[in-house]
N, C-alpha and C positions, 0 to 999 in steps of 0.2 A: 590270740595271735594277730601279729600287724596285717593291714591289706599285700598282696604280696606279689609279684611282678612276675610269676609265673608263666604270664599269658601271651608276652609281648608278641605282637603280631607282626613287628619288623626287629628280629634280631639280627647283629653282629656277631659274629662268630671269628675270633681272631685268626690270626695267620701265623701258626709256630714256623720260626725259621726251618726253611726247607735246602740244603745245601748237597746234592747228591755228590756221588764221589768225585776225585778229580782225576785227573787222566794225564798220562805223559806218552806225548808221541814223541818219535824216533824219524829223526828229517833219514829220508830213501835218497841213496845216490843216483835212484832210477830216474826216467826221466818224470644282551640278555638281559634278564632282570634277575635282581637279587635275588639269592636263595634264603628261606627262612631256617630258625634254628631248629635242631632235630629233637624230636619232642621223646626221644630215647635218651637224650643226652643230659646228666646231672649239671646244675646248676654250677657248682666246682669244677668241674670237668669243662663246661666249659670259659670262664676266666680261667683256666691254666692256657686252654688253646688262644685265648685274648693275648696272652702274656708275648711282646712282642721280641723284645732281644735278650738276647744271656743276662742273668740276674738278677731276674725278678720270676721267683719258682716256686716251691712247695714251701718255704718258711713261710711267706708274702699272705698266703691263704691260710694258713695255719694262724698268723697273726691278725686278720680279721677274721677270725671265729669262723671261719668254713670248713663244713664235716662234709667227708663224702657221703652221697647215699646209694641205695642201690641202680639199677639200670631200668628203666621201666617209665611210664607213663603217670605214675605217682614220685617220681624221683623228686618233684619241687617240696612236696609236700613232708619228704623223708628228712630233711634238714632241721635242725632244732629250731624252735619256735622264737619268733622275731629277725632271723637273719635271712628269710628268705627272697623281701626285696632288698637288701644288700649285696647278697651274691648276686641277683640278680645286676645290678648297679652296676658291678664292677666289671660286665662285661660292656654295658653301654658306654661305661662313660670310660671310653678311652676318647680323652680328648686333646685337639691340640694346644698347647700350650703358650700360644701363639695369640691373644685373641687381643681385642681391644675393648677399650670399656664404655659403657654404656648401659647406666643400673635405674632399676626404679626405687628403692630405699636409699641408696647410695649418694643419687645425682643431688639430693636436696643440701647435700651437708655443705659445710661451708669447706672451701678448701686452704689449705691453712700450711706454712712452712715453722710453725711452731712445735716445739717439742715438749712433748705431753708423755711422761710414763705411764702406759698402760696401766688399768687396776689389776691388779694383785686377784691372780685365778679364782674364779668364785666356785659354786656347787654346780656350773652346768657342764654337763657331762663331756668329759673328753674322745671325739673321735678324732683319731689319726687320717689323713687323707690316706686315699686308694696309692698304692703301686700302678700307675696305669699310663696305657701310653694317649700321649696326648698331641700325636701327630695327624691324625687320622687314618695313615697309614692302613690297617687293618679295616677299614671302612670301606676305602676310593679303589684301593690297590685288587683285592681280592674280588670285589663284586664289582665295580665298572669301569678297570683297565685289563687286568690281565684277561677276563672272557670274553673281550672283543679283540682279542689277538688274533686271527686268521691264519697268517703264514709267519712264525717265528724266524723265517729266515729273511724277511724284507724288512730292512728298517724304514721303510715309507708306510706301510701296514704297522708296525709295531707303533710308529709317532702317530699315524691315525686313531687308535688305540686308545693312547695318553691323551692325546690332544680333548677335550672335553669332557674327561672321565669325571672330573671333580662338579662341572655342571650336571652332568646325568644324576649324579648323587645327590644333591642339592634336589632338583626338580622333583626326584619319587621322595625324598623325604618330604617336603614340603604337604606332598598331595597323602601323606599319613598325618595332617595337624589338622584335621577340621576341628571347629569349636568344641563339638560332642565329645571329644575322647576325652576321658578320664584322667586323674591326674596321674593314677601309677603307671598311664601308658605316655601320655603326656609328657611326661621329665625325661625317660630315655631318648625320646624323638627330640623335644629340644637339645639335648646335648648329642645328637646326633648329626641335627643340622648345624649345630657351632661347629663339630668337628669337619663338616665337609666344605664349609666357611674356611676353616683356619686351615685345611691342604692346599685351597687354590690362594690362599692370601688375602682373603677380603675380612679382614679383624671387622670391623666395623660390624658388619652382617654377623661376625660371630658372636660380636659381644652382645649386640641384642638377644640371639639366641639363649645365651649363658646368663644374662641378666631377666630375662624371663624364667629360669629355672630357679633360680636365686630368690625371684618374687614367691614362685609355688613353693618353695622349701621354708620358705621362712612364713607363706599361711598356711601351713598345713605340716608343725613342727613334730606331730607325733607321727607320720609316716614317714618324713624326710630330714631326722635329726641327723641321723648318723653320716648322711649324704650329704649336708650343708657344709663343712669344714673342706673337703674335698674340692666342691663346686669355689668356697672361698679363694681355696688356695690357688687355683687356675684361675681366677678373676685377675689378682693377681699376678699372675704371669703372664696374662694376656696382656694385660694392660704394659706389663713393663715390654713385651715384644712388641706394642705399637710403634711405643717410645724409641725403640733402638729401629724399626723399618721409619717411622718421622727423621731418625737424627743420624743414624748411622748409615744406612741403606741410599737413603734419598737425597740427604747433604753429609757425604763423607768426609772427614778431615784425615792428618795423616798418624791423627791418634785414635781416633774412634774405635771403639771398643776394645783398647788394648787395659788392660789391667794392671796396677791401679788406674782408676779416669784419670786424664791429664788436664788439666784448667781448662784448655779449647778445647777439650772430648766434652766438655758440661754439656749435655743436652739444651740448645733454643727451642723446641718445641718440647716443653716441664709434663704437659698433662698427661702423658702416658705414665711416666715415671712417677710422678704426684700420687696418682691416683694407688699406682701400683705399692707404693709405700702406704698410704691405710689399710691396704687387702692386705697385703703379710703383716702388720700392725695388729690387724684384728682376729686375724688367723693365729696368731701367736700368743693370745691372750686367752686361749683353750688349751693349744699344743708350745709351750714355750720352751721345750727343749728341743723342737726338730732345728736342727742346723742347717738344713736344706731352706727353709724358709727365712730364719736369720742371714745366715748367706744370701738370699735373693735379697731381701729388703735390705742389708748395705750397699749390695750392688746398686740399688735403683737410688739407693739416696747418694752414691758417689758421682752418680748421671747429672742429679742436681748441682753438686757442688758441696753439697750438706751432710758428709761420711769428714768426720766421725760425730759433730756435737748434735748433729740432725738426727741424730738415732737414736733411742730410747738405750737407757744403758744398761738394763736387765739384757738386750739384744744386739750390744754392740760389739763390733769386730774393731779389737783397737787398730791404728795404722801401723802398728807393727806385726800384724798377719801380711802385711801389701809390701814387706820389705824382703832385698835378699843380705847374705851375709857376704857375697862375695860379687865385685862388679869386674864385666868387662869391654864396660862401655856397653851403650845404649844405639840398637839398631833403630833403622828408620825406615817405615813402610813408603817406597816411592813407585810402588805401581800403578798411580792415576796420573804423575806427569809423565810415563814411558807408554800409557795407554794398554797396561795388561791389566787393568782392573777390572774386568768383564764380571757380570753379576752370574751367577748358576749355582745349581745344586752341588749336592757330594759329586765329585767326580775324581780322574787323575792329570797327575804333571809327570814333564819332562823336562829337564835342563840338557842338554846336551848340540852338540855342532852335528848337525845335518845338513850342510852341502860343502864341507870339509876343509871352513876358511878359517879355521882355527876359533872360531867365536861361538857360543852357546847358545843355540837358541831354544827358544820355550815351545812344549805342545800341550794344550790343555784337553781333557776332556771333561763331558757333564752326564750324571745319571737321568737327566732330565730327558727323554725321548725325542722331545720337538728342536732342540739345541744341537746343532753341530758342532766338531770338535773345532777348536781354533790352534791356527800355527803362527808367529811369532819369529821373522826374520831377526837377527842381531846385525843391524848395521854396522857395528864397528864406531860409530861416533857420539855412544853413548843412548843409543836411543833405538827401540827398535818397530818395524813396519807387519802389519798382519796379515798375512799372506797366505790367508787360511782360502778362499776362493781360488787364486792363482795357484796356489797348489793342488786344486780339485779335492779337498779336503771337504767341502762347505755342504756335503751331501752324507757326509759321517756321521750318523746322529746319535746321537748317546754315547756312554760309554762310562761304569765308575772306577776304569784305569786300564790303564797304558803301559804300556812297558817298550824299549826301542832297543835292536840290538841287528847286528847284518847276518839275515840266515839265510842269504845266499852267496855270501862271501864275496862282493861287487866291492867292497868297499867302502859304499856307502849305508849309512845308519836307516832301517826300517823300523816299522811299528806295530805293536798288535795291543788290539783295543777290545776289552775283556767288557762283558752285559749282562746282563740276569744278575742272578742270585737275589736273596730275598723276596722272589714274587711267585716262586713257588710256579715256576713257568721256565723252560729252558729255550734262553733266546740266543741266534748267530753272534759269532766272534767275529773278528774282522782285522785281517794281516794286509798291510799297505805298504809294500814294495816302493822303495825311494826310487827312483829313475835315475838319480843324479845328475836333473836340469830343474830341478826347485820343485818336479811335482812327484805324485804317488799315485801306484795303480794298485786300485782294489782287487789281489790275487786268492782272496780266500778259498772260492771254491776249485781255482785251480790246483791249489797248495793238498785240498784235501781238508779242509777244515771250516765247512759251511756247516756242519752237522750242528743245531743249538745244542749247548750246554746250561746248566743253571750254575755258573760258577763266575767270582770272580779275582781270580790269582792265575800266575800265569808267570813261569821264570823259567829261562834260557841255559841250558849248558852243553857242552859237548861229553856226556855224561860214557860213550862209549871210545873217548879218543880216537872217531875217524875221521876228522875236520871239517865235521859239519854240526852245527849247533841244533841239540833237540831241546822240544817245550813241552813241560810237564802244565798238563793242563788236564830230515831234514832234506844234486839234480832239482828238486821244485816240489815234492809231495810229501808228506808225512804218515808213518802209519801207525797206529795206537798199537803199543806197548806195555802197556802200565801193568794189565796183571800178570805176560809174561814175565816183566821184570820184579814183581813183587811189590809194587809200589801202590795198587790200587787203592788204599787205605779205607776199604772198605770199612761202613757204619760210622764213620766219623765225618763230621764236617768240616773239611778244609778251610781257614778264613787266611793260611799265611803260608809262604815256603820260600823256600831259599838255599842255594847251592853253595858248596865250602869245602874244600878238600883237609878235615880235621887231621888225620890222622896223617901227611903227607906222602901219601903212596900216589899222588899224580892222576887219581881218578876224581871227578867230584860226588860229594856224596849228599845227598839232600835230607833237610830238615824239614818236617811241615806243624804247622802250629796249628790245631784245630779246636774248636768251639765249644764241642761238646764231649770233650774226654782228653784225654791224657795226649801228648804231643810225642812227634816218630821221629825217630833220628835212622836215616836208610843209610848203611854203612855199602858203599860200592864194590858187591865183590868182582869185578874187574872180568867178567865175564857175560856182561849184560844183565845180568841181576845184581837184587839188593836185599840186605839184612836188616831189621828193624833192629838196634843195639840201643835204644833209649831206656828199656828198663834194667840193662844189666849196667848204664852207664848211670842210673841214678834221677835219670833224668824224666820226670813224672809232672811237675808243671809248666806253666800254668794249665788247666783245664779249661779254661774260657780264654784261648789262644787268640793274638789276630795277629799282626805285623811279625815278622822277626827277622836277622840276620845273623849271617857269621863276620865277624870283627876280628882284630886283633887289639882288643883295648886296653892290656898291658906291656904290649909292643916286644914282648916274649918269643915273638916267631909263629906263633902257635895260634890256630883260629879259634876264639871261643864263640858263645852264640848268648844273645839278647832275644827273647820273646818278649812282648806285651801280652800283657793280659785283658781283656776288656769289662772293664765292671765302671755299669749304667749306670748305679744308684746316687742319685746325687750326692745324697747324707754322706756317703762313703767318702767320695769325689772332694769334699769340700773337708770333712777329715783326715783326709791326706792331706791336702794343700795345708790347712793348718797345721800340722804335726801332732795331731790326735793319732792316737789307737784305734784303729776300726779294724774290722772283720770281712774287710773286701779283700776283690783276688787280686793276687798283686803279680808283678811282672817278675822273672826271673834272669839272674845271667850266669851261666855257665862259662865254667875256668875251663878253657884244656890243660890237661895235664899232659901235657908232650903228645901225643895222639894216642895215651893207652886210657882213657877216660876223660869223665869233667867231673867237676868241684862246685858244689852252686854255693857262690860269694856273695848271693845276692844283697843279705842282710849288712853283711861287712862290709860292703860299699856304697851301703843307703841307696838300691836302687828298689827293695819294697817296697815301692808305691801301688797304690791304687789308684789309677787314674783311666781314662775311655779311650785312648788311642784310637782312632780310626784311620787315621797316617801316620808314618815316621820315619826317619832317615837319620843316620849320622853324617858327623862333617868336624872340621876340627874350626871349631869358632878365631880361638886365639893364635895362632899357627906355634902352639908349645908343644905339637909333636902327638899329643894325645887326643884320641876322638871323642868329641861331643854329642851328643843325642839330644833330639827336639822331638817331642809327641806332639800331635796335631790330635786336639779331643772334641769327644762330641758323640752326638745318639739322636735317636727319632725325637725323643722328648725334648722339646722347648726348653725346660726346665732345667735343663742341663745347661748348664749356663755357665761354664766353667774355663777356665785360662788355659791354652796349650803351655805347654811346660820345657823350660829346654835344661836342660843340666849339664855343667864342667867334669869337664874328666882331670881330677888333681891328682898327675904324676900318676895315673895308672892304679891306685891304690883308694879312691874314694869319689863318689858325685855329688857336687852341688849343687844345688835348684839354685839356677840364676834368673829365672822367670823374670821377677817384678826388675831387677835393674838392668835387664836386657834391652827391654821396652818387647817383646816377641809374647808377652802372654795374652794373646788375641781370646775374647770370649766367644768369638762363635767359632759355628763346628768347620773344624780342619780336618780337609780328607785325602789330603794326600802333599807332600814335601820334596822337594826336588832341590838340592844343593849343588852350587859350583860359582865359579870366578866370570860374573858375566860378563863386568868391565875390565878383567884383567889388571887387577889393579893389586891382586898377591892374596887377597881375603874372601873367605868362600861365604856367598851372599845363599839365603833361601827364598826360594819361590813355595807358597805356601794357597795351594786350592783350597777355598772354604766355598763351603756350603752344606746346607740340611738336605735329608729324604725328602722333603717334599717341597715344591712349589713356593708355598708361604714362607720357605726357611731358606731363601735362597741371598747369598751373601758377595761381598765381592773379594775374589783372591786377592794378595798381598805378595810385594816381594820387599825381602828384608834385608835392606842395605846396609853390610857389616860396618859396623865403624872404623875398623882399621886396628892394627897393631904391628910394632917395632920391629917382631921376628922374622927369621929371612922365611923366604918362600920357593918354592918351583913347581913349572907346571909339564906334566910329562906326559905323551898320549903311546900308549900299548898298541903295537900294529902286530898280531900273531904272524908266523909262517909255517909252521910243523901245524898248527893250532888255526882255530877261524881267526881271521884278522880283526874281527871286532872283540878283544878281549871282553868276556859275560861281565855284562854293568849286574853289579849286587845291588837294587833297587827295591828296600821294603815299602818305599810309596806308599799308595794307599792298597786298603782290603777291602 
């Protein structure tokens, strides 16, 4: 039996999503140091808790040879012979995918833009890389931010928290490498310290870490054969996310990383990209069917300029996967001359007129803790001022979404800014009352709504008709409702919801999309309670829920419902985008049928896709009357390296992936979508927040300047009077 990694004396122990229930109040007309791994806990058991977001679960472990064993203190040892530093592996090396390169075998070779076909697979044994997350996430998050949280209801203690977490980690790894430690302790710790490298952004520092493991696996092949493929393939991805923080990040253009590269998207700083095309080159010459890998390495040689004859043609993606079948004209990212190109993490957007001069203005927020929200005046002369300070806004910190709507009926538009979720820690919300003189006053705990929660969704209706709007999560207080009214959705995890009055009886009735099982559809029964009718309407996916709305996408009268589905796995992700067959979850759209059920079309209108949604919005691109949908995709993993997608609604009866001739198929992660007319010029433009989970993935949002088209247009604003006067904005944003 191989040496076997039983012993590690600084383990990771992942962080399965933690998403408690979500909760609907009812507005009142009244007035450390790490913990080590538990030496009870099987080795399988735990890389299942490594496993960081939907869809990467029990097949993942079953496909690298992992048995469970019993519970006990010999449990390493109960696993079949030779996979026990494997399982082992696969809990350390979740790593970010983010790094940069810098090798000891690697640095000597010549670097070369010549194309060479790999040799033809030999007899050395194929290991598939790990499912792993390679964000660090699971690392920084669980052991040195969220247990220095003190008071979850201050966000100056919450940013204190964050602010340093990723050095704290960095510094106790460090003081676990002395020269003595062995090599099976040795390789989790370097791939430990690359991952807490590649959270706060220093590739550099990571890649030495990663290219030091890379040296021990390649002398010492009989312990770390099956773990070298792995480590390759994150060499490669690190290298290629230099590339894009060199070229994209640091000198943006107004095509940078939009998909296909455009001639001025070529990368001027080659050697991230370069290098990052030999690691998937070499990677692929063991595993040459993963398409995950072939996908990365066209992408990095399209950086160059050299997609498609730069590619080896066993691995080439011809350029007609980069095309659509249908155009309608080509948008244009011009948020760095308007100055809303602000760099941040995952967070939310708003498009909407907050101080009621008919003009849209933008509010951003960031998951990032130490980042306050930014506000975005619309002057009116094409250009708009940040008035995120003078609005008293600049002390808002965090936040991975927003949602704006008037609940207290003044007239003017308010905002409430959703935190936590994923940290397995329930942090304050925060409701910011417009004044209507440009600022906003923090009324959270007056409203009744300091209490943290671990959630982040949040949608507005006037769900009991008595004109005042409540939030499933109205005089000035709020009071929780949710299991009174039947909505608690207990044991599931909320990641989407959203309000629709399906059946027309004038009550609104709510949908929620969850994570981890099947999705509710709460039929209003008009008495302060609700009915779950999702399984007698048919209506059972997706199960890996996140965004959704009610629409009217056949223009029938009748509101039907869109869910996304969220599925990480790249291989899937990129066999969709191709038009392969895959076995990911896919999104669903439900027909109303007059309000006595739904019909799921999904298949018949080619909206089957599997793609990562982690924001989305519709908007009618063309103004031909039919609504459009744009996914904003993406995931903790680097690797996910994927186009946001937008699709044509043709006459109500089928969708077309307009992505590639849009010019809108942005490769980093979009987390949230906010559409409307911000120049008022008849065509609904989108503002699009990008950014990753961590620090090192942080990108700069986009707004997407429609190109225009012939059909007439009008712009109409809903003022209620029986009803709150801010008719409920349907906002699937980000989740």
């Amino acid at each position: 039996m191989r040496p076997g990694w039983g012993a590690l004396s600084f383990w990771l122990p992942g962080i399965p999503p933690t998403w408690p229930y979500l909760r609907l109040w009812r507005f009142s007309a009244g007035p450390g140091s790490p913990s080590v791994c538990n030496p009870a806990m099987t080795f399988a058991q735990r890389l299942r808790r490594s496993i960081p977001v939907p869809g990467l679960e029990r097949d993942h472990l079953a496909s690298a040879g992992i048995e469970e064993a019993p519970m006990g203190s010999q449990a390493a040892s109960a696993h079949r012979p030779g996979t026990t530093w494997l399982i082992s592996l696969g809990l350390v090396v979740v790593l970010v995918g983010s790094v940069a390169w810098a090798t000891f075998a690697w640095q000597s070779r010549p670097v070369t833009s010549q194309v060479t076909e790999p040799p033809a697979p030999s007899a050395i044994a194929r290991y598939p890389r790990l499912p792993i997350d390679e964000s660090g996430t699971l690392l920084v998050h669980e052991h040195f931010f969220v247990p220095h949280i003190k008071d979850p209801t201050s966000l100056e203690d919450i940013r204190d928290a964050y602010r340093g977490a990723g050095q704290r980690c960095i510094e106790f790894i460090k003081q676990q490498l002395a020269p003595s430690v062995p090599a099976d302790k040795r390789m989790p710790r370097l791939i430990n310290l690359a991952r807490a490298y590649f959270w706060v952004g220093e590739f550099r520092s990571a890649s030495e870490a990663l290219a030091q493991a890379r040296h021990l696996a390649d002398a010492e092949p009989s312990q770390f054969e099956q773990i070298r493929p792995t480590i390759l393939f994150l060499q490669g991805v690190a290298a290629l996310r230099r590339g894009e923080t060199e070229n994209c990040v640091d000198c943006q253009c107004r095509t940078s990383c939009i998909l296909p590269i455009q001639p001025e998207a070529v990368h001027q700083k080659p050697d991230g990209s370069r290098e990052a095309v030999g690691f998937f080159t070499e990677y692929l010459q063991t595993n040459p069917d993963d398409i995950g890998a072939q996908w990365l390495l066209n992408v990095a040689s399209m950086t160059l300029g050299e997609h498609p004859d730069g590619v080896p043609a066993s691995f080439r993606l011809p350029p007609s996967s980069f095309q659509s079948q249908v155009d309608v004209g080509r948008f244009v990212d011009i948020a760095a001359p308007l100055g809303v190109n602000r760099l941040n993490q995952a967070g939310g957007a708003i498009m909407d007129d907050f101080d009621n001069d008919g003009l849209l203005d933008l509010v951003v927020t960031s998951g990032e803790h130490t980042q306050p929200m930014a506000f975005y005046r619309n002057r009116g002369d094409g250009t708009f001022e940040d008035r995120t300070q003078a609005a008293g806004l600049d002390k808002q910190l965090g936040g991975f979404y927003c949602v704006q709507t008037d609940y207290n009926n003044d007239g003017y538009l308010d905002i409430y800014v959703c935190r936590g979720a994923w940290l397995k820690k329930p942090l304050r919300h925060t409701l910011l009352r417009n004044n209507g003189d440009g600022t906003f006053t923090d009324v959270t705990a007056q409203a009744g709504l300091l209490t943290p929660v671990d959630s982040q969704v949040a949608v507005w209706a006037d769900y009991d008709n008595d004109g005042f709007l409540d939030l499933f999560r109205g005089d000035g207080t709020f009071e929780e409702v949710s299991a009174r009214a039947g909505v608690a959705n207990a044991g599931f995890t909320c990641k989407g919801a959203n309000w629709g009055d399906f059946d027309g009886d004038g009550y609104p009735d709510l949908y929620i999309s969850n994570a981890n099982g099947p999705p509710r559809l709460f039929h209003n029964n008009r008495d302060g309670t609700f009915t779950d009718v999702a399984p007698q309407f048919g209506i059972t996916q997706p199960v890996k829920g996140f965004s959704c709305w009610f629409w009217d996408y056949d223009n029938d009268g009748w509101l039907d419902i869109f869910a996304s589905a969220y599925e990480v796995n790249l291989n899937r992700n990129v066999e969709d985008f191709l038009g392969r067959p895959n076995q990911g979850h896919k999104c669903r759209l439900y027909r109303n049928l007059q309000g006595k059920g739904f019909g799921d079309v999904t298949e018949a209108v080619g909206l089957d896709r599997a793609v990562s949604p982690m924001g989305s919005n519709y908007l009618d691109v063309d103004n031909d009357g039919f609504l459009d949908l744009y996914l904003a995709t993406g995931g903790p993993n680097y690797s996910l390296l994927v186009p946001n997608r937008l699709f044509k609604n043709v006459d109500g009866k089928r969708f077309v992936d307009i992505t590639c001739s849009s010019g809108t198929g942005h490769l980093q992660k979009g987390h949230a979508v906010a559409c409307g007319d911000w120049d008022r010029d008849g065509n609904v433009d989108m503002f699009v927040q990008i950014g990753g989970f961590v620090p090192g993935d942080r990108f700069r949002n986009a707004l997407f300047q429609n190109p225009g088209h012939d059909n007439h247009w009008v712009t109409v604003k809903l003022v209620g009077k029986k009803t709150n006067r801010a008719a409920p904005r349907s906002a699937p944003g980000s989740r």
